[in-house]
C-alpha positions, 0 to 999 in steps of 0.5 A, spaced: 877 818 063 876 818 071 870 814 073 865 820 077 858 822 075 855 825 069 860 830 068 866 826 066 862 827 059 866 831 056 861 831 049 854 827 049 857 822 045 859 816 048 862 809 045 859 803 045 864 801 051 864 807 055 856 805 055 857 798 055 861 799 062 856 805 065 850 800 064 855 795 068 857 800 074 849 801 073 847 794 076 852 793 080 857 790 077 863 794 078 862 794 086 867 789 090 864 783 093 863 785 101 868 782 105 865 775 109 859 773 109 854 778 106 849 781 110 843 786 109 847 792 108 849 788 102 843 786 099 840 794 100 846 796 096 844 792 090 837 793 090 838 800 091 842 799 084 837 794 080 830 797 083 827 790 082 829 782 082 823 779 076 820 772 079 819 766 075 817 760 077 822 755 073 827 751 078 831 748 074 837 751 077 835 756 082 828 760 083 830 766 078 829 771 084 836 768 088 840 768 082 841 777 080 844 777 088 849 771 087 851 775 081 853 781 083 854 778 091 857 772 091 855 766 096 849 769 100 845 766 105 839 764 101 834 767 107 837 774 106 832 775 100 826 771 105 827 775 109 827 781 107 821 779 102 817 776 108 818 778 114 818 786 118 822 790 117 820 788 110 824 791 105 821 787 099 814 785 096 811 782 090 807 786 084 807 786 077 812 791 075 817 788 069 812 782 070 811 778 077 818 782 081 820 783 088 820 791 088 823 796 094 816 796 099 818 804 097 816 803 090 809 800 091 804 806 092 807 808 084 804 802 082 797 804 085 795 807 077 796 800 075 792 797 080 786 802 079 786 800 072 786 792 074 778 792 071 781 793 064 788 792 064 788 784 068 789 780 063 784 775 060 782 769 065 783 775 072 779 780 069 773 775 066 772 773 073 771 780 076 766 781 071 763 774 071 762 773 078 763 779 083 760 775 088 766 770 089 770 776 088 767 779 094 767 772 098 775 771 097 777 777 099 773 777 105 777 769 107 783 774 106 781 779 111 779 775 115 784 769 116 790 771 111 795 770 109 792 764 105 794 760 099 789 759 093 788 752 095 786 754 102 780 758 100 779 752 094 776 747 100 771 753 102 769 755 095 765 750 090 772 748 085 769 751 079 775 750 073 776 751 065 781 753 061 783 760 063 790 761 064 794 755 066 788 751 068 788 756 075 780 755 079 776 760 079 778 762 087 785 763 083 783 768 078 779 772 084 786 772 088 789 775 081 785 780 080 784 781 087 792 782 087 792 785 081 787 791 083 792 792 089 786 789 095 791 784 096 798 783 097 803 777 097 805 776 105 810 771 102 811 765 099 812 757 101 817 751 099 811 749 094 813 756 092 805 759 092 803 765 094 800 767 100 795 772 100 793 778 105 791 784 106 796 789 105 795 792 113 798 786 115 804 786 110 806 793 108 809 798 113 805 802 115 808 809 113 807 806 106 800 804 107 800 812 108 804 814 103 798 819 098 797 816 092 801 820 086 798 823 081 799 819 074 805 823 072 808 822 078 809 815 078 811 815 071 817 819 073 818 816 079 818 809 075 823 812 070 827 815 074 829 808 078 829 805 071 834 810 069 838 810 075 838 801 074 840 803 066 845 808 068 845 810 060 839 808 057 833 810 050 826 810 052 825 803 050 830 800 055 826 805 060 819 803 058 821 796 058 823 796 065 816 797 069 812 795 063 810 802 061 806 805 056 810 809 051 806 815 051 808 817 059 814 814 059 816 819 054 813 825 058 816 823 064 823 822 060 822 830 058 821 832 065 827 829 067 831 831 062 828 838 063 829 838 071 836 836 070 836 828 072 838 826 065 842 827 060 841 826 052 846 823 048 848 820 043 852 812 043 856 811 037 852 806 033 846 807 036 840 810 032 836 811 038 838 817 042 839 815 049 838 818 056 844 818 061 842 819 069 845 824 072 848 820 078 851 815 071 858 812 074 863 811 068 868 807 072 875 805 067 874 798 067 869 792 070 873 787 073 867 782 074 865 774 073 858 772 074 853 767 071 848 772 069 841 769 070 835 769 063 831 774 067 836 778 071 835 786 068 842 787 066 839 783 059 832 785 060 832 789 053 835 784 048 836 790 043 840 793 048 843 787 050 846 786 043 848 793 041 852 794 048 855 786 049 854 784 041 851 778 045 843 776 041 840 773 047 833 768 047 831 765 052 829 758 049 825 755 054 818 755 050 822 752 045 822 745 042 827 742 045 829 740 037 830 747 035 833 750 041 841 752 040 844 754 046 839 749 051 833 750 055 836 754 062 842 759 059 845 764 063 850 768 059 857 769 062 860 775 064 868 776 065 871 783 064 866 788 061 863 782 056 858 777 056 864 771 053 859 765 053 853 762 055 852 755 059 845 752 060 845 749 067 842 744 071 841 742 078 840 734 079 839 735 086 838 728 088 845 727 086 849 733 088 851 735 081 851 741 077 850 738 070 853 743 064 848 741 059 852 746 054 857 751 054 859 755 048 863 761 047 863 767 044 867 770 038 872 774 041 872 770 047 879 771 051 884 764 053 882 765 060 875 764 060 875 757 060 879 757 067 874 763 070 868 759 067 870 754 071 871 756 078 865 761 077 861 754 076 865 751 082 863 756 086 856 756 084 855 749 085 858 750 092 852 756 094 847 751 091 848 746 095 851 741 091 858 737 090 861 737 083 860 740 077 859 736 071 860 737 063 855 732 061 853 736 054 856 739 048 857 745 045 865 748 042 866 750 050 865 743 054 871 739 052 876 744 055 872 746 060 871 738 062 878 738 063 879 745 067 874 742 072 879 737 074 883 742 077 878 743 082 
């Protein structure tokens, strides 16, 4: 089949390898690397593809947020992700969409019916300060508006420090800022090297035709939420697509109908897959992925893990809360992607102090092909390259380290 959009389908029934290679082209596997050295063109074609870069805080190797560009970019300069996060024209801007995530400052007023609801919706430690101590509340968003962009330690030294055990041992000015945040009263201006947030009012942060932008309704969020998701998944079932934004199952169904009904997508069946999937009309079905990454634990290509097992045959847990004794594949474990599979999995550190990229482990998957040491190796040079260090180290075990022990020699 030639690659094109939805109507290379010549039935509604697709392989495991036609899906597999369409979820790829999706996010952005299947597009060449720009030539030279990547620019802001380059990261607004990827998040055009992927709709939003998930946060996390665990540095162990890299802030999470930088890997999903690496992945699909190569080297880039770091700053285009600050910048674009950080300064005008701002492309990017925090909220919680799947968990803490950069988001396309375009998406934002469809987020709006989640911060409406922030009184009954935010979790514990946030919401029981609203409730408890609305005077704080009050008092904190007006330091914002006043003297923002402001961490929570800023406003901590003007505020009695009050802490118990809610959450991560936050402070009460910290749980007001959340719910703050939250509700949408205040945004994220940017982040520091300590990597805290920023607070500010969103007049000062977000563009001013967004600011503007009317409310949408319920259901128009939900379909403008499912449509990016689709878009980002190429072929998808409702749960992919509910996981996505962390919707709930009720609109995300009535918003998959109505795009189904309008024509944006397409059911069809996946061979294996009980699950009927949904297929976006622009879906590209390319004749193969010719792509090398390490993929980070948080990228969206394994967002789902039941979909990252149907279409890789890869089972994928991120075993960073698990004790150490019991993990299987290590603490910060990124899968391997060469071709169209995911053909191992290496857990990576950063020793930052002595230049060296450390592999902890390395393990292969069953079926792996005999170039995948030689292509994991280079990939983890030029990783160790991007990052800043010096050498690439094996320094653990696994069925891989050995060989690839030796292939880095060559480098």
């Amino acid at each position: 089949m030639a690659g094109g959009r939805i109507g290379f389908v010549d039935s509604q029934v697709l392989s495991v390898a036609q899906a597999r290679r369409i979820g790829l082209a999706a996010q952005g596997f299947s597009d060449p690397r720009p030539k030279g050295v990547p620019d802001m063109r380059a990261l607004s074609r990827v998040l055009s593809r992927i709709g939003l870069i998930q946060i996390d805080s665990v540095n162990v190797l890299s802030r999470t947020q930088y890997l999903p560009l690496y992945s699909r970019l190569g080297p880039y300069p770091r700053d285009l992700l600050d910048r674009a996060a950080g300064k005008a024209p701002r492309r990017l801007v925090e909220y919680w969409a799947h968990e803490a995530s950069l988001i396309p400052v375009e998406t934002h007023p469809l987020m709006r019916w989640r911060m409406a609801r922030a009184a009954s919706e935010a979790w514990g430690g946030p919401r029981s300060i609203a409730t408890q101590r609305p005077d704080l509340v009050k008092q904190v968003l007006g330091d914002v508006r006043d003297h923002g962009p402001l961490t929570a330690r800023q406003i901590d030294d003007d505020v009695e420090r009050e802490r118990n055990n809610w959450g991560w041992n936050w402070s009460d000015v910290k749980q007001a800022l959340e719910f703050l945040f939250f509700a949408g009263e205040i945004t994220v201006a940017r982040r520091n090297q300590q990597f805290e947030r920023l607070y500010d009012i969103p007049e000062r942060v977000l563009p001013s035709a967004v600011l503007a932008t009317p409310t949408p309704t319920l259901e128009e969020a939900h379909r403008g939420l499912v449509s990016i998701a689709a878009r980002a998944h190429g072929v998808a079932t409702a749960q992919c697509l509910k996981d996505y934004f962390r919707t709930a199952p009720a609109p995300t169904a009535q918003a998959i109908r109505e795009l189904v009904e309008e024509g944006e997508l397409l059911p069809v069946t996946i061979n294996g897959w009980k699950r009927t999937a949904y297929l976006h009309r622009d879906a590209r079905l390319p004749r193969r992925v010719n792509a090398r990454a390490l993929v980070s634990p948080f990228d969206s290509l394994v967002f789902e893990r039941t979909r990252t097992e149907v279409l890789f045959d890869f089972h994928y847990r991120i075993e960073i809360y698990v004790p150490a004794e019991k993990r299987i594949h290590g603490y910060y474990v990124l899968p391997f992607l060469l071709g169209d599979r995911l053909v191992g999995r290496v857990d990576l550190k950063a020793d930052r102090t002595a230049g060296v990229l450390l592999v902890q482990a390395a393990h292969s998957e069953p079926g792996a092909p005999p170039e995948t040491v030689e292509e994991l190796a280079a990939e983890l040079v030029q990783l160790a390259g991007w990052l800043g260090l010096d050498q690439v180290r094996v320094a653990g075990g696994g069925d891989l380290s050995p060989a690839l022990s030796d292939a880095l020699r060559g480098f």
